[in-house]
N, C-alpha and C positions, 0 to 999 in steps of 0.2 A: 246391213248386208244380210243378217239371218233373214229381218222380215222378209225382205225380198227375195231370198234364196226358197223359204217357205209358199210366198205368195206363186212362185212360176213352180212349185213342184201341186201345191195345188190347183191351178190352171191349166197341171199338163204342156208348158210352154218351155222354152231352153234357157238358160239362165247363165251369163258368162260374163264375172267380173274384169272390167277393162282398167286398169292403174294409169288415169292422168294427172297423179299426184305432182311430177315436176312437172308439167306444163302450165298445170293451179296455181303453184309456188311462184312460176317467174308471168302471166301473165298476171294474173288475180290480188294474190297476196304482195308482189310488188307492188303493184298497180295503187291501190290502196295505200303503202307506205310510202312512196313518192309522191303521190299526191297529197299524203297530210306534210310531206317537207314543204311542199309548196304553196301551202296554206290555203289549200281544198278542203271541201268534205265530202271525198268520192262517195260514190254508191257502186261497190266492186261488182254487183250481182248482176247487173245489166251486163258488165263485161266478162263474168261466166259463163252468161247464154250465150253470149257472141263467141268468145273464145275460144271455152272448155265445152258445154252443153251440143251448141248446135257447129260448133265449129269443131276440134279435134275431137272428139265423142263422137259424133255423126261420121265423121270422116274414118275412123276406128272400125265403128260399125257397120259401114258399107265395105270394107276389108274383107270382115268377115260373115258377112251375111248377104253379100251381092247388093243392088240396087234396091229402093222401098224407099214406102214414107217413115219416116220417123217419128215416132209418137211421144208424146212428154204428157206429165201430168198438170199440165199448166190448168189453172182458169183463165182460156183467152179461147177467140173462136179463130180460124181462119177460113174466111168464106173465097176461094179461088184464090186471089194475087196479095187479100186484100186483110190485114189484121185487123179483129174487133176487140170488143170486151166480151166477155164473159158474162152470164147472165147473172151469177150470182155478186151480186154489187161488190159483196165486203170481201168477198176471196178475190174478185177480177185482177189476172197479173198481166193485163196487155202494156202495163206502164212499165213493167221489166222486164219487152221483150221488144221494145224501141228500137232494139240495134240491130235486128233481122235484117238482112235487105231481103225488097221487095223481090228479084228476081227466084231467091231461094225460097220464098213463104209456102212455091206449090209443092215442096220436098215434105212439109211438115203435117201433123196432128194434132190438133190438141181436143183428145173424145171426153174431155170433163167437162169440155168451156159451156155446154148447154145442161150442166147440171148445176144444182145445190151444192153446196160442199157436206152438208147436212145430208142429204142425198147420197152422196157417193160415198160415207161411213155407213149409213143406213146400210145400202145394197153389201159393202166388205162385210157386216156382221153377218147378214141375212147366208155367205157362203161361208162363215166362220176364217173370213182372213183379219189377221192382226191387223189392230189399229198403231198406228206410231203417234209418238208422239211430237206437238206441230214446234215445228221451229220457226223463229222469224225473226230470230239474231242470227250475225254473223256467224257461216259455218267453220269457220277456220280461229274463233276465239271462242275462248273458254275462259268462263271468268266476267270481271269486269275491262271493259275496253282499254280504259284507262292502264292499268297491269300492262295489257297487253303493249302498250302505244310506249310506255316506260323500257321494255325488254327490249324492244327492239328499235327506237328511236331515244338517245342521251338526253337527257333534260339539258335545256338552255332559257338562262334568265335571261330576260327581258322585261321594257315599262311596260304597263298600262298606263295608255294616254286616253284625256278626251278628244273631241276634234279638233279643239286649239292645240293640242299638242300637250297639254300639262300632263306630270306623270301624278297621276292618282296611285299605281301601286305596283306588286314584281308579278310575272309570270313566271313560270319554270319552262317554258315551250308554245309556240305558237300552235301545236296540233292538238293542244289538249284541249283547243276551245273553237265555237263554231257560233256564225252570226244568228243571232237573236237568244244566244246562250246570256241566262242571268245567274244560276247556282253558280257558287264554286269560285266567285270573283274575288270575295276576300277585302272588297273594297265598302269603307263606311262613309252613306254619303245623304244628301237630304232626301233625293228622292230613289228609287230602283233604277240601277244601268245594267245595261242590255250591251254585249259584243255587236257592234256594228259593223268591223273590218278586223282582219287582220292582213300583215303587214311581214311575210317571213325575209324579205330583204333586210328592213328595217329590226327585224325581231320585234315587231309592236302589233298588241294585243289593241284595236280601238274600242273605249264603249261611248254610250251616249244615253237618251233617255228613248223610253218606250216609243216614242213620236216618230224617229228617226230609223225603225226597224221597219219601216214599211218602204215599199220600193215598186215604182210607177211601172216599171220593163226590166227584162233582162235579155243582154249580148251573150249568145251560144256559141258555141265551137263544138267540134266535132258531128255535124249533125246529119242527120240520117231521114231522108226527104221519102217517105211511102207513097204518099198521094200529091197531087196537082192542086199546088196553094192561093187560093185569093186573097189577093190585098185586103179587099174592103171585105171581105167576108167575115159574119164575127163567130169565132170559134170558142173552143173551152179547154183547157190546159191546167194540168195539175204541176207545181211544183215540187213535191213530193209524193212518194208513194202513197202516204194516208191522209194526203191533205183533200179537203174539197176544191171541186173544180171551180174555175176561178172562169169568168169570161175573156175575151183577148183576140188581138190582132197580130197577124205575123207580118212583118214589115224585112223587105230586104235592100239593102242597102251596100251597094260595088260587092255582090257575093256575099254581103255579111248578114246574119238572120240575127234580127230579136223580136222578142215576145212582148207588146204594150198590152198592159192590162185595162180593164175598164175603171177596175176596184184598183189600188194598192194593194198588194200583198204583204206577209207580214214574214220577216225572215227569208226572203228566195238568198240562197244559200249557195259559193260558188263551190262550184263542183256538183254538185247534185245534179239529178237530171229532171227538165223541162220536158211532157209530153203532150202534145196537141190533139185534140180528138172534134172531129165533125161526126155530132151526134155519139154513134158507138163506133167509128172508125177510128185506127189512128192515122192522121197524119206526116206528122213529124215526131220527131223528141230530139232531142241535145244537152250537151254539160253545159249547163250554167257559167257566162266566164265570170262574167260581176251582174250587179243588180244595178240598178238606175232609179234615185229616191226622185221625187215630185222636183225639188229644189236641185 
């Protein structure tokens, strides 16, 4: 808040803090904790641009500022209807900003997505505004995650099974662990296991061997359709925010959308989100429901 309070009185601009701390609390921060009950591994941040950012933020600020585009500091481009990347590869955040609908995208700004991020610290020194410094953990923990998922969710034991079902060992909580997770298992065995599934009806942690983390497709839900999708057309889709783009087919099926890949993937992880990109467009993205291995 100082820097920012700094940065609009050296721009000469108005500066007016808006508190959507309980609306962060009950979409974001729950959101997150119901889905580790449910043995997900949300990514809340997509659902803060939707909710908090471009949703009650936005809505806030036309209150009190009348109508206008609304500007964020994203690295993403918005060319008319239509969401891009960002030019600068390693900042581009068009993957955490999937949930836009398209009819609202003409409301928005994003004046960094055609810079460096290198760039746009260069030019704040060049006027003497503070630089912050970068976050790219969750904003609502402090600490380790782990701490946090303990305070607010009671441990509960449970096996570790293989996929036969034998119990190899205990867990404390099915949220403290996430598919292709190998630290932290505790388990002594011939070769490395890897979390393959979990199981929070069952309270069962699955592992298996490195082989079995790979996964041919994955069934989405919740998903948010930008552009006009071809069958046979072959796109490219990242599983995760820092993962590399993977090539892939979107395939629909009575309404239901999944993702085949060309390659196997290693860890698509439920809950996360899947985004689709033709070229630098995005077309789709969705939560992750399961993954779908070769066999």
């Amino acid at each position: 808040i100082n820097n920012a309070q700094l940065i609009a009185r050296t721009l000469k601009i108005p500066f007016v803090e808006i508190d959507v701390s309980e609306e962060f609390n009950e979409s974001v921060k729950n959101y997150f904790l119901e889905s580790l009950k449910a043995g997900l591994t949300p990514n809340p941040c997509t659902v803060c641009n939707e909710k908090i950012k471009f949703g009650i933020g936005f809505e806030k600020v036309k209150k009190l500022f009348g109508e206008g585009l609304f500007a964020t500091g994203h690295y993403a481009i918005r060319e008319d209807s239509h969401l891009k990347k960002g030019i600068d590869s390693v900042k581009d955040q068009s993957y955490m900003l999937w949930r836009l609908k398209k009819t609202e995208l003409v409301n928005y700004i994003f004046p960094l997505g055609t810079y460096l991020k290198s760039d746009v610290i260069n030019l704040g020194l060049s006027i003497n505004l503070p630089v912050a410094k970068e976050s790219e953990d969750l904003c609502f923990i402090e600490g380790d995650i782990k701490d946090f998922i303990r305070a607010h969710l009671s441990e509960k034991e449970g096996n570790i099974v293989d996929k036969s079902g034998k119990v190899l060992g205990k867990h404390k909580g099915v949220y403290f662990y996430t598919i292709g997770q190998r630290s932290g298992l505790g388990i002594s065995y011939k070769e490395p296991l890897y979390v393959i599934d979990t199981n929070p009806v069952n309270n069962l942690v699955v592992v298996s061997t490195y082989e079995d983390c790979f996964f041919k497709s994955a069934e989405l839900t919740e998903v948010n359709q930008l552009e006009d999708v071809e069958p046979s057309k072959l796109y490219k889709a990242k599983i995760r925010y820092q993962s590399a783009f993977a090539d892939c087919y979107v395939k629909e099926n009575n309404g239901a959308i999944s993702i085949e890949f060309t390659t196997p993937q290693f860890a698509i992880t439920k809950g996360q989100s899947i985004v689709v990109y033709d070229n630098d467009t995005v077309i789709l993205g969705g939560v992750i429901k399961k993954g779908i291995r070769n066999n």
